[in-house]
N, C-alpha and C positions, 0 to 999 in steps of 0.2 A: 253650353252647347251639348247638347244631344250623339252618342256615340252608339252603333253597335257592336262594335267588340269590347270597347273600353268602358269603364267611370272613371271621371277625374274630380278627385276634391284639392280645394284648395285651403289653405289657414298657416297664417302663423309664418307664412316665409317657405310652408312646404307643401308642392304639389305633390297629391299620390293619383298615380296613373296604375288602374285596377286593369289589369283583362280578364274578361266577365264573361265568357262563353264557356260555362265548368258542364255546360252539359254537350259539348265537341271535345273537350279537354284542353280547352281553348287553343282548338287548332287553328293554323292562321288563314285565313279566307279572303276573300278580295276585299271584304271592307276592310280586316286587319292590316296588311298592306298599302292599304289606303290612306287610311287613320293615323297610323305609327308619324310616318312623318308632319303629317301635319299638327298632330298634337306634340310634336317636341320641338317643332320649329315654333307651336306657336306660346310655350312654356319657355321657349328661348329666351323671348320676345317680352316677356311679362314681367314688369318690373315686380312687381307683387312676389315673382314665386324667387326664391333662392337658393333651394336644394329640391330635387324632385326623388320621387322613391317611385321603381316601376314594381310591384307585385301580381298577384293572381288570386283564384277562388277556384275554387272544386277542389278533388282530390290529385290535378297535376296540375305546374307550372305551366307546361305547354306541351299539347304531342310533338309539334310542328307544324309544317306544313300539312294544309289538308286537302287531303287528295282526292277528293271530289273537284273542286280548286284547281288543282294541278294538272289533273284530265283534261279536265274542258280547255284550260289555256293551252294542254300539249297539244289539242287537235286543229291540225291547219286544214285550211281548202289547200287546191292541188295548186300548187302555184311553183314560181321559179328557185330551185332549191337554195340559191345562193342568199334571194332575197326572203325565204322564210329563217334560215340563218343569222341572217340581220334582223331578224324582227325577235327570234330569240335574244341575242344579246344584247338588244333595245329593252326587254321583259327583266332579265338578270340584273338588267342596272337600274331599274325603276324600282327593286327589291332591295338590293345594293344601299340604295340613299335612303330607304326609309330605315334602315339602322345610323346609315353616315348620318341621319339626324338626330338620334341616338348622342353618337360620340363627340360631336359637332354642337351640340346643346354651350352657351357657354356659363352655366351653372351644373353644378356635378351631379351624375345622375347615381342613386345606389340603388340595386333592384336585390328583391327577396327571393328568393328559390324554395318552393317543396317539391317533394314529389319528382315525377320526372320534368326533366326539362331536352328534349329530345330535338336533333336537326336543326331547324332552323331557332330553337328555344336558345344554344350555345351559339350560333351566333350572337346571337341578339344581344344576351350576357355578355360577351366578350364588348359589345360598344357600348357598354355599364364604365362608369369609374369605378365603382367596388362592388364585390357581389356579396351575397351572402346565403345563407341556407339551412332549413330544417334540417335534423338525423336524418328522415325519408330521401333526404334529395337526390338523386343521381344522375351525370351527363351522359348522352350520347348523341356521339357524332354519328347520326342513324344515315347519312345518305351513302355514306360506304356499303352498306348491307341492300342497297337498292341499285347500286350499280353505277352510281354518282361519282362525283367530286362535289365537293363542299363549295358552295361559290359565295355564300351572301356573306362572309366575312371573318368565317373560323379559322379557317387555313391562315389569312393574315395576321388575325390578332392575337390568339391563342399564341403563338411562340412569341410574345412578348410579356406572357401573361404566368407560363409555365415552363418545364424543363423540355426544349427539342425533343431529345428522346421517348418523351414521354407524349409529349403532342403526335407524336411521328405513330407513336402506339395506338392510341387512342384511333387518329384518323385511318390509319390502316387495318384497325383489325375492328371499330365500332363498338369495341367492349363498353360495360357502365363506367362511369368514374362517380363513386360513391361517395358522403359527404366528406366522411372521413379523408380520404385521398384528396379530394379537392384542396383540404384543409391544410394536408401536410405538404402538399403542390404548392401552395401559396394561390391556387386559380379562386378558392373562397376566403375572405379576411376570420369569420366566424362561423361557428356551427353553434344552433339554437334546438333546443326540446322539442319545439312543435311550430305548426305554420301562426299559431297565434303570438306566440312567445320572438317568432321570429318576425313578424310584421310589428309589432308594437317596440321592439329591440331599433330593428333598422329607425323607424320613427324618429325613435329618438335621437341614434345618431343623424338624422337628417335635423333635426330642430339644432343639435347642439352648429350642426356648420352652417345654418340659418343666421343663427347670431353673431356669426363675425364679421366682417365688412367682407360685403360684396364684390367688393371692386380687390381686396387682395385674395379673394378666393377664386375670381373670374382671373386674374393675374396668375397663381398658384395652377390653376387648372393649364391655362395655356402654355406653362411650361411646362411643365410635365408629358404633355401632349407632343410637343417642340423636341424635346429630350427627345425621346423614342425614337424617330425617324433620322436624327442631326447629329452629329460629335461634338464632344462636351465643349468645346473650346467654339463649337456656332451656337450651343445653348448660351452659355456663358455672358458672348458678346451682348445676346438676343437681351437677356436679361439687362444687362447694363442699359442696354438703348428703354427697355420699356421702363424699367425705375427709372430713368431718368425726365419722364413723361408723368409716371404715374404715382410714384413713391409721396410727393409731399401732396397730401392731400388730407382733408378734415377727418376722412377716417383714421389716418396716424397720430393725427392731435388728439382725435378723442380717443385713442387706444390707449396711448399712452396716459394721458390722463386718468382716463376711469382707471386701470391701474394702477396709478399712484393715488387717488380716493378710494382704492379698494369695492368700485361698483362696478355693476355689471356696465359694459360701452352701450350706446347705441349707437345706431347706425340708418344714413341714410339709405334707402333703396336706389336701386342704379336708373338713370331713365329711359322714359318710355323710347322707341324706336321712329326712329324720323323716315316719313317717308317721300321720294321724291313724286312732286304731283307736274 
């Protein structure tokens, strides 16, 4: 399928989802908003893919939001203020869920970073399972310096991702957060040379979580996910009830076995999705 902000390839277990507009700086425009969700609901969806990588081209990851884009949507006819209102926070949450498809993928998604990754680029990263990053790369939460609040999804996930004090910094004063700092934040797992060295790195870690059984990696994600929002003692239970659904299954026979023959497992793919007709 055919995109305009994005390319998607697919191989091997791993989808990479490119955004391709390096001559906006791949700001995000109404197709990108468009697009985002339905390409990760429909990589959700696909038995074929197992780990997805989101990266970029040009000289930045993403300005953000593009404000040509943004204009046109700000401008209402003269209508009743209550009910233009509503219609904004109708717009916010239709932006909203094209990340919530993002985090809601249930295969892990790890996206690469150069460059800037600006306003709504941090969100977007934040509905990543792991992020990573060129030297060049640096965040900001840019909607501070315009007179905003952060709404598509940084202010919530970001302080699960990094130190309070330091998200509290970040979203109040807009500064950069450079790769270095990301790194020692814990907000990037790695920092890479260059945006090549950093796309071909991620890659690979997306091939090596390809190969492991699906069904405990789709399991692994959704607790982790669970964790976050639950107290250990609801993770816990949560877990018990899903091992005990999910646990004996052909991929533990073959785990363990290819381990004790010293070869690599294989593994089935998960299946396709059943739809009610």
């Amino acid at each position: 399928m055919n995109y305009q902000a994005f390319e998607v390839e697919i191989g091997d277990g791993v989808a990479h989802v490119i955004m391709n507009r390096p001559d906006t700086f791949n700001a995000m425009d109404g197709a990108f908003w468009t697009e985002t969700g339905k390409i990760f609901r429909a990589m959700s969806d696909n038995p074929e893919v197992r780990v997805i990588v989101l990266s970029s081209t040009g000289k930045h990851y993403t300005a953000g939001m593009d404000f040509k884009f943004f204009s046109g949507m700000a401008a209402m006819p003269e209508a009743d203020p209550g009910r233009q209102r509503e219609q904004v926070r109708r717009l916010v949450s239709q932006f909203q869920e094209s990340f919530n498809a993002i985090e809601q993928c249930r295969v892990p998604v790890l996206t690469a970073i150069h460059g800037a990754c600006i306003g709504g680029g941090v969100d977007m990263s934040c509905a990543c399972d792991m992020r990573y990053c060129s030297e060049d790369a640096y965040f900001t939460i840019q909607e501070i310096k315009i007179g905003m609040t952060a709404d598509v999804g940084t202010l919530q996930r970001l302080p699960h991702l990094m130190p309070s004090g330091l998200v509290r910094e970040l979203a109040f004063t807009g500064r950069k957060l450079g790769a270095a700092e990301a790194l020692s934040s814990g907000f990037v797992s790695r920092v890479y040379d260059d945006h090549d060295h950093l796309v071909s790195g991620v890659l690979e870690i997306a091939k090596e979580i390809a190969s492991r059984s699906p069904l405990a990696i789709l399991g692994s994600k959704e607790m982790l996910d669970y964790a976050r929002d639950h107290s250990v003692m609801d993770g816990l239970n949560y877990i018990a009830t899903w091992n005990s659904a999910m646990v004996i299954t052909q991929d533990l026979e073959e785990g363990m076995r290819a381990q004790a023959e010293r070869r690599t497992p294989s593994y089935d793919k998960l299946l396709d999705k059943r739809t009610i007709k």
